[in-house]
N, C-alpha and C positions, 0 to 999 in steps of 0.2 A: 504493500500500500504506500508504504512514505515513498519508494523509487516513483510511482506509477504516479503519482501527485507530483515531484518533483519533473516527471520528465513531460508532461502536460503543459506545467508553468513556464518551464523552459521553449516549448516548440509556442506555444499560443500563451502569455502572458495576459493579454486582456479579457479574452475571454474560456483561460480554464478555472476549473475551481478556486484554486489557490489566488486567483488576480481577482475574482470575485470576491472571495473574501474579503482579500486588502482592500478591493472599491470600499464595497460595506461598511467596514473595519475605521476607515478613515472618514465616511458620512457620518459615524455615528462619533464619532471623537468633535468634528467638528459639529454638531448639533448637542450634544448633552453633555453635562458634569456627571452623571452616573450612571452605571449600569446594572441592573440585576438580572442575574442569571438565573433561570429557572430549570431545576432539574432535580435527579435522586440517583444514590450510585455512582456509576461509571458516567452518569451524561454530566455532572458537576465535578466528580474529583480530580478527575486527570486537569480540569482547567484552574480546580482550586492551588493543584501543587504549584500551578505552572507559576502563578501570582507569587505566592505566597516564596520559591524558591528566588525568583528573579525580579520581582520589585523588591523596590527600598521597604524593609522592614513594617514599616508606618505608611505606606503610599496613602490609603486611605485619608490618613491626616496631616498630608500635604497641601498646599493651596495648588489652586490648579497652574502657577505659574509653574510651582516645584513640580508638577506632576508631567508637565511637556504637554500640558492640555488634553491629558489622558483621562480618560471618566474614572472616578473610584470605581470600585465592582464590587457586589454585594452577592451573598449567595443564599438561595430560599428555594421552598416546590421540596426541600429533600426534609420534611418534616411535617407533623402535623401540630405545631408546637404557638399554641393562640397566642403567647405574649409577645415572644418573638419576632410573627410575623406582624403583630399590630406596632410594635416599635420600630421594624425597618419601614411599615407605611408611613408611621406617623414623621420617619427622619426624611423619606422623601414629600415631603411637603401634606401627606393628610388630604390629599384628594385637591388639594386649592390650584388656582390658574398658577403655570410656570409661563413667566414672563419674558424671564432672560435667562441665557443659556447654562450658568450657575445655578439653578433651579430645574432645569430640563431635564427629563429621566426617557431610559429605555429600558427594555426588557428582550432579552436574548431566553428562547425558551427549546429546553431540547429534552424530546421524547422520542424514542423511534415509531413507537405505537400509539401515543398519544393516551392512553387506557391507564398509566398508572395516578391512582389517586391523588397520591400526597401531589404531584408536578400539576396534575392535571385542575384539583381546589386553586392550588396557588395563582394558577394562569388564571382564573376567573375572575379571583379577588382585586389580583393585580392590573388586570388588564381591563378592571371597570376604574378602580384609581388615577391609573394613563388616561384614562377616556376622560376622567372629570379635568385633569392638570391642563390639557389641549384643551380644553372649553368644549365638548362634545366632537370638536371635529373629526370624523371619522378618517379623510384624507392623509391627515396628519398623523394620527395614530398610527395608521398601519405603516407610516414611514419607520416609526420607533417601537417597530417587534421583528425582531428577526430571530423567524424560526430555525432549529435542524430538526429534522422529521424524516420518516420513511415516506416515499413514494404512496404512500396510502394511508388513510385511518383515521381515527376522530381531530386528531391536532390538524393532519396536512388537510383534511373540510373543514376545519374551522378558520384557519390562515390566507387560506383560500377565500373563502366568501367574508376572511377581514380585508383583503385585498392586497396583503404584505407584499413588498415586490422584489422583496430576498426573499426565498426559501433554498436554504441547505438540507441538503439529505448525509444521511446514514447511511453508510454503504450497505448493499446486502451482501450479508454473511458476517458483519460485523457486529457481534454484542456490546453495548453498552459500556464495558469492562475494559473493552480490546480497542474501545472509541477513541483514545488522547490524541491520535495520530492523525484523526479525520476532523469534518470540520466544527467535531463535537469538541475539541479541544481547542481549534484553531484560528475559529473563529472568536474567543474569549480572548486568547493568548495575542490575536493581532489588535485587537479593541485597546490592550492592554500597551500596545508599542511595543511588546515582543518579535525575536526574529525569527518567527517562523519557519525563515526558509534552512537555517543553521539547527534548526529542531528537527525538523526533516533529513535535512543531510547528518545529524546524527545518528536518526537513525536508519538512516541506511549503509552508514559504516558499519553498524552492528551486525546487521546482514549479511555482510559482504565478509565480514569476521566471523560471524556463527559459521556461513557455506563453506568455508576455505581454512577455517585454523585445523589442525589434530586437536584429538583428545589431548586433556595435560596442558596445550596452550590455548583452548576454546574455551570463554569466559561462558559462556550458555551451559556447553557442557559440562563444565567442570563443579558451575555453580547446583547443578541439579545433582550431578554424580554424590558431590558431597553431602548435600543434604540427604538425600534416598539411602545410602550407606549407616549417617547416624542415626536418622527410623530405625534400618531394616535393623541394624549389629548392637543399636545402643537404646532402643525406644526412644530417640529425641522426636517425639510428638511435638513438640512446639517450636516454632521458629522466630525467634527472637531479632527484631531488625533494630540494631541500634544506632541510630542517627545521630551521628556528634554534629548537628549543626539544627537548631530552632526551624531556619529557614526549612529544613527537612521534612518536619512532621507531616505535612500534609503527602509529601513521597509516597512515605512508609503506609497513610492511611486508606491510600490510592492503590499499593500492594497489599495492605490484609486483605481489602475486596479481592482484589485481583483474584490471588492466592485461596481464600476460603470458598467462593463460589465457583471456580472451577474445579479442584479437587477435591471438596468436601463432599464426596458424593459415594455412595454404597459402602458406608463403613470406614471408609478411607479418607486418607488426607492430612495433612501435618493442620498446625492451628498458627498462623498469625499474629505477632504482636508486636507492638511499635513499641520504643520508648527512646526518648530524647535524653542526652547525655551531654553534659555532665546532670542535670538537672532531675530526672528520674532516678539516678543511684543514691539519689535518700528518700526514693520510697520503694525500691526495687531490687537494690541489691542484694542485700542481706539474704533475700528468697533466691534471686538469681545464681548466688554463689555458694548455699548451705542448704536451699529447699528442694522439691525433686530431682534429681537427675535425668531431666526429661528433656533436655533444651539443647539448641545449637543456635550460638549467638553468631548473628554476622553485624560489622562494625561498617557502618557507612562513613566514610575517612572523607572530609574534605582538605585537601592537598593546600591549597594557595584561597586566601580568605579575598574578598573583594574590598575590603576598606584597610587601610594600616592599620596595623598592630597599636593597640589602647595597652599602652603601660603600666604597671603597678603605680609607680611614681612614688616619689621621696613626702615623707612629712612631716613637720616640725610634730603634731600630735601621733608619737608612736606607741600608743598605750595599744593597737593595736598589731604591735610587732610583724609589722609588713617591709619596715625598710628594709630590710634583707632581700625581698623580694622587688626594691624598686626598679630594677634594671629588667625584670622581668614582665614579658605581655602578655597577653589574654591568649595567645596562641601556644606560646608557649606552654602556661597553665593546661591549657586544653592536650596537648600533647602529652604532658605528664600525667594527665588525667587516664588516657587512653593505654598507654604504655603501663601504668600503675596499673589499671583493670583486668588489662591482660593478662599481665603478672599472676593476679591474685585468683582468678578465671581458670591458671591453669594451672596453680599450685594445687586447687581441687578438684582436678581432671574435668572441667567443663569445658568442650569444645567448642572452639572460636575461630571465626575467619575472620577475613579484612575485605572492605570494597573499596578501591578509592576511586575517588570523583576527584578529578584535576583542580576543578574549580566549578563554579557552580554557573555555569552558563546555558544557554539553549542548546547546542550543541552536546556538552557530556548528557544533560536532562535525557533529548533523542537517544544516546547511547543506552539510558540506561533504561529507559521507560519501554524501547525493543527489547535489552537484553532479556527485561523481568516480564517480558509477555511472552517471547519465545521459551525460555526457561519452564514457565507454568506450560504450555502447551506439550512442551517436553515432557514436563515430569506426570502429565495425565496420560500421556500414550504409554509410558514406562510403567504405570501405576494401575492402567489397564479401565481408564474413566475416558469420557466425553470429557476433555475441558469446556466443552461448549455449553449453553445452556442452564438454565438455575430451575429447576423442578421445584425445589424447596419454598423458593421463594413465590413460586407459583401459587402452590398452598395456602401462604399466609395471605395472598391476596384473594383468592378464591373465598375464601371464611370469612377477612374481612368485608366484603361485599354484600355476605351473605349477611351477615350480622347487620349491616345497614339495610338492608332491604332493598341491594340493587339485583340487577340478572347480569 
């Protein structure tokens, strides 16, 4: 998919997906200060990470000078959570006219089937809000909804007879899960002034490195080898992703999905779990390194930080015995941190790997956002499941419906 997007853009720029997008991408920067995204699962996380790893920390609470004129991005539709959503309506103004463009909101909404509840409430509530902010103009409105949607089904007739005049699709054969790469992702990530096209050509180096490395130097295979061996030989049922970097979390949360709904199926399946470090080893360690023997930790290493190194720094008040430490940075600390963990991780025979990320850009992100989809695909055909597909989740939706009194 990312070559097949990339070599589109490249032959026909303006009119293949990827140039549509950026048209879109750029109407909606220059028309609105915010965005919300509507979705649940895979149709929001891959776009949450994307934010969340490669903007400025605080984007949201930048002015829009600092921001390059970029909308904030807000994330809703993945919940059914009343206070919530009445405080992200009431911060976009409360239904009142938007005047000026500091006030102007849109709504990027992505369903493939359009049928799940929690996306599909949110789009109603939300998109009678937009309706009051334009003063009823219907014209207008549909300028600030751009859908992604499947070629059919209650969202792409509803978008339709709003008269939206973007509609992105889902590819078929593409889950939800497997979406970050299409324009379920890409479409957020260019809204956002990300480069796209360097997210792409990451991951299609990955590709091109899963086709062509050996075993032993193939980071796909080697990353599933290792973990199916500590199931099979050690019971490490659980797989610990530890993130030394904040900007991360949202990654790792983007892989439990990944990871739990494709292999958790007939019995089978390792279990997923994120934790952010140094900041989770004072509530996690202690279990991590003394409670089951159930685990295999992988350390997600960012290599090269994107801001200088923030110093201990010298103090006339040393009652907190740091100057020893003023020569030393926050990178450093972190390093020690990780090296310490290791240490003591495998003084009590807990298995540990390492992942590094160069540095935290759209490019390693592609690398790695393929590696960790080819990987799961992997480890479901080795494991003897459909990676494809959520049964489970079907279930829970099936009962919820019932329980409301829909068909």
């Amino acid at each position: 998919l990312p070559e097949k997007i990339l070599a589109e853009y490249q032959a026909d720029q303006p009119n293949s997906e990827l140039g549509q997008i950026l048209t879109t991408a750029r109407r909606l920067q220059n028309a609105v200060d915010r965005v919300v995204v509507l979705g649940i699962g895979g149709s929001y996380m891959g776009a949450r990470a994307l934010m969340e790893a490669c903007c400025d920390p605080y984007f949201n609470e930048l002015s829009r000078g600092e921001r390059g004129s970029r909308p904030r991005m807000y994330f809703e539709g993945n919940n059914v959570d009343n206070d919530a959503s009445q405080g992200l309506l009431k911060l976009l103004g409360g239904g009142r006219l938007a005047e000026k463009v500091e006030d102007r909101w849109a709504i990027v909404v992505i369903s493939k089937s359009g049928t799940t509840l929690e996306t599909a409430v949110a789009f109603r509530q939300y998109l009678a809000a937009l309706k009051q902010s334009v003063g009823g103009d219907v014209g207008k409105l549909a300028q600030l909804v751009a859908p992604v949607t499947g070629t059919s089904g209650k969202l792409f007739n509803l978008v339709k007879a709003l008269g939206c005049p973007d509609i992105f699709r889902v590819p078929d054969g593409v889950g939800g899960r497997f979406s970050v790469l299409s324009a379920v992702g890409l479409l957020p990530a260019a809204i956002l002034g990300l480069n796209v096209v360097a997210l792409l050509e990451g991951a299609a180096a990955m590709n091109e490195h899963f086709r062509t490395a050996p075993p032993g130097e193939n980071a796909v295979l080697d990353y599933v080898g290792v973990g199916h061996l500590l199931e099979d030989k050690r019971d490490a049922t659980i797989r610990v992703l530890n993130v030394w970097s904040k900007a991360l979390e949202s990654v790792g949360l983007w892989y439990d999905q990944l990871l739990a709904e494709s292999v958790g199926k007939d019995g089978l399946g390792a279990t997923p779990l994120t934790t952010v470090n140094t900041r989770d080893l004072h509530s996690r360690a202690q279990q991590h390194q003394q409670g089951r023997p159930d685990k295999l930790f992988t350390n997600l290493i960012v290599d090269s930080w994107r801001c200088d190194p923030l110093a201990v720094g010298h103090s006339d008040l040393d009652q907190d015995s740091l100057n020893d430490l003023a020569g030393k940075t926050l990178p450093d600390i972190m390093s020690a941190a990780i090296q310490g963990t290791n240490e003591a991780y495998h003084s009590d025979g807990r298995p540990t790997a390492d992942l590094h990320l160069p540095q935290v850009n759209e490019f390693y992100l592609g690398q790695l956002f393929q590696m960790l989809m080819l990987a799961t695909v992997v480890e479901g055909r080795l494991i003897g499941v459909n990676p494809y597909g959520q049964p489970g989740v079907e279930f829970y939706k099936t009962n919820m419906n019932r329980i409301l009194g829909r068909r």
